[in-house]
C-alpha positions as CSV (number, residue, x, y, z in Angstrom):
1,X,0.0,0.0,0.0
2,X,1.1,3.2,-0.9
3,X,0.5,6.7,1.0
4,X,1.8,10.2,1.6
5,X,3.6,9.0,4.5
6,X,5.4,6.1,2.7
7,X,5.1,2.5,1.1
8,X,3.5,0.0,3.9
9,X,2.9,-3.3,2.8
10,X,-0.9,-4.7,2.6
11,X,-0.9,-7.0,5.6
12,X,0.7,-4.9,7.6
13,X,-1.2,-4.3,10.8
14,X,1.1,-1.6,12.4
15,X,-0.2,0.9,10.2
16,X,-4.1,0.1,10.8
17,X,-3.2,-0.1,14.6
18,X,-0.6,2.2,15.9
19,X,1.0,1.5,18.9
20,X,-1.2,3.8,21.0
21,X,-3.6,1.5,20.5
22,X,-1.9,-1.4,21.1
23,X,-0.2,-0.3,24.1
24,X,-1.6,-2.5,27.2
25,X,-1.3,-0.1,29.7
26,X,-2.7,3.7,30.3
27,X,-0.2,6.4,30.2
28,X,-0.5,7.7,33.5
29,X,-1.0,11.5,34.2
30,X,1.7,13.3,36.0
31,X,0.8,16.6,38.2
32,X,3.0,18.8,39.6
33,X,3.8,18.1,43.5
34,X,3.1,21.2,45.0
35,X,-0.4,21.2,42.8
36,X,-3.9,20.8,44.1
37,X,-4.3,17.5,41.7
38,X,-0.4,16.7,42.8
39,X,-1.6,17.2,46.6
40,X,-5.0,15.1,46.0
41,X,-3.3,12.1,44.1
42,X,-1.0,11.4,46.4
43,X,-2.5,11.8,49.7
44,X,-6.4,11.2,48.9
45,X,-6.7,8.9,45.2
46,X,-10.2,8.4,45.5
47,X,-11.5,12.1,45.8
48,X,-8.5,12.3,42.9
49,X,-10.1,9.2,40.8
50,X,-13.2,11.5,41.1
51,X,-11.7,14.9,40.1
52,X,-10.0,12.7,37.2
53,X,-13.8,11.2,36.1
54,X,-15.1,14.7,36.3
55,X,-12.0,15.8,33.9
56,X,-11.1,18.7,36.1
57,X,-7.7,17.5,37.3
58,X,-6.0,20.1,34.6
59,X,-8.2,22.6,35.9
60,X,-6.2,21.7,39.5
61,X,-3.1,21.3,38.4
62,X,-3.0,24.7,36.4
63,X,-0.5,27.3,38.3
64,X,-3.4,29.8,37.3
65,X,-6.0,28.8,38.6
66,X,-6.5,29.4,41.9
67,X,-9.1,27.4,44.0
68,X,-9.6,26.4,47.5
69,X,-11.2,22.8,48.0
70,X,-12.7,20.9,50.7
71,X,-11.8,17.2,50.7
72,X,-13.4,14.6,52.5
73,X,-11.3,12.5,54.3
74,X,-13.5,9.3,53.6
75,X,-15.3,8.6,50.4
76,X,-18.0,5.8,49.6
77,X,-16.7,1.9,48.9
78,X,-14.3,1.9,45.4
79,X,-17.3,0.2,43.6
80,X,-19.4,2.5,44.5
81,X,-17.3,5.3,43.0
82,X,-16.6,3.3,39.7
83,X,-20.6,3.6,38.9
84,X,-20.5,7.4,39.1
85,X,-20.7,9.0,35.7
86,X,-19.3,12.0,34.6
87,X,-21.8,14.6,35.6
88,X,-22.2,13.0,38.9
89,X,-18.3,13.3,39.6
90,X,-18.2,17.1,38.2
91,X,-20.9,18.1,40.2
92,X,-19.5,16.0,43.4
93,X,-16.3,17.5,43.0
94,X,-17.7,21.0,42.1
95,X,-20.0,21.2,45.2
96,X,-16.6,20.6,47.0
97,X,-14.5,23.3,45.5
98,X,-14.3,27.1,45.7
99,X,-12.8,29.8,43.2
100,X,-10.5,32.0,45.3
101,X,-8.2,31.0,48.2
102,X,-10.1,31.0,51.6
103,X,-7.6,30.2,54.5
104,X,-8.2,29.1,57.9
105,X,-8.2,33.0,58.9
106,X,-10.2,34.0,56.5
107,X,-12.9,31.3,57.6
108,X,-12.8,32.3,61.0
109,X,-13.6,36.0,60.3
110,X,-17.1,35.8,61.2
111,X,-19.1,33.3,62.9
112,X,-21.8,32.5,60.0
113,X,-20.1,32.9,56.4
114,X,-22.0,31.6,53.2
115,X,-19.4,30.8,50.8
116,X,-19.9,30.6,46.7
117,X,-18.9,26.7,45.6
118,X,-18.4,26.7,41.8
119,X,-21.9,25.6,41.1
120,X,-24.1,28.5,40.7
121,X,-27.2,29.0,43.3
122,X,-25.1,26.3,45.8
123,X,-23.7,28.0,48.9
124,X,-21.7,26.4,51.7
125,X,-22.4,27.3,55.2
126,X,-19.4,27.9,57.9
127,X,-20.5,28.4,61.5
128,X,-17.7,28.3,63.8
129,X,-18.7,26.0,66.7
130,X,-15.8,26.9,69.1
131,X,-12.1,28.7,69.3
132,X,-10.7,26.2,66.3
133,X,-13.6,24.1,65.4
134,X,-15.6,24.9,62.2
135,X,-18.1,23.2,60.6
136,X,-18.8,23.4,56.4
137,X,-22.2,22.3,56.0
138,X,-22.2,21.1,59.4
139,X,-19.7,18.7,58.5
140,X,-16.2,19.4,60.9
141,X,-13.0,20.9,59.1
142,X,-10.6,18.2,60.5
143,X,-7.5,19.9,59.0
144,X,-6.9,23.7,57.7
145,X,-4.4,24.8,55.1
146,X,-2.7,22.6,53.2
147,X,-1.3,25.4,51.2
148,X,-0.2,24.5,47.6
149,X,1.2,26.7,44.3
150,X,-2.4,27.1,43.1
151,X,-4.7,26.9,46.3
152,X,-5.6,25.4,49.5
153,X,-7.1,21.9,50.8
154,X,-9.2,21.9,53.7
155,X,-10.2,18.1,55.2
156,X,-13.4,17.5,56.4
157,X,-14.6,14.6,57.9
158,X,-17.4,13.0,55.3
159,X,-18.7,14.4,52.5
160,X,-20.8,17.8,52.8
161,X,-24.2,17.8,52.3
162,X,-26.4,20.2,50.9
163,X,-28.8,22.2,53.4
């Protein structure tokens, strides 16, 4: 067979199939270290899995873009998380993530604070519930300030809930 790109014979299969698709294993994604994604995939894979599903890991992984987002330190069973389809992971992970950077100072700044998560019309509720507790949706922060390059990570103990 002849083509533009040279003179492959008939039977051969490496032309028809190139060796992307041949390749037995996924290239695996990369992030930088000191990235949200970078943070997320290698301290909490599942809520990264998720992020990955919902194809917003570049969007956390991008320098630029600066987000602060609130991570559940325990996610449903791995089957469970498999089933999810894409809109169900983008608007998980959405529900869970802020535009801007919202430190543990800034959070504390008044006791009752409704704060914009990237889904239009959904608002998470901070009410601090003593000198370092605060609860997102009445879930408690566990952890504050895991500051990265592009934002900050806040772990809260399950999965908020809308209100």
């Amino acid at each position: 067979m002849v083509s533009m790109q040279g003179v492959y014979p008939f039977f051969d299969y490496g032309f028809a199939y190139p060796q992307e698709v041949l390749r037995k294993k996924p290239v695996a994604k990369t992030y930088p270290a000191n990235s949200v994604m970078g943070f997320l995939q290698a301290h909490y894979p599942s809520f990264a899995f998720l992020v990955r599903t919902a194809r917003l890991d570049q969007q956390l992984a991008d320098p630029m873009d600066r987000c602060t987002v609130f991570v559940p330190e325990q996610l449903p069973p791995e089957d469970v998380l498999v089933r999810m389809d894409i809109d169900a992971c983008r608007r998980f992970v959405k529900y869970h993530m802020m535009q801007g950077v919202f430190p543990k100072q800034v959070l504390f700044t008044s006791p009752f604070q409704q704060l914009q998560s990237t889904i239009k019309g959904e608002w998470l509720r901070a009410v601090i519930q003593g000198p370092n507790q605060l609860l997102v949706n009445q879930s408690p922060v566990l952890s504050f300030d895991h500051t990265l390059q592009n934002g900050i990570v806040h772990v809260v103990a399950f999965p908020l809930t809308t209100t």
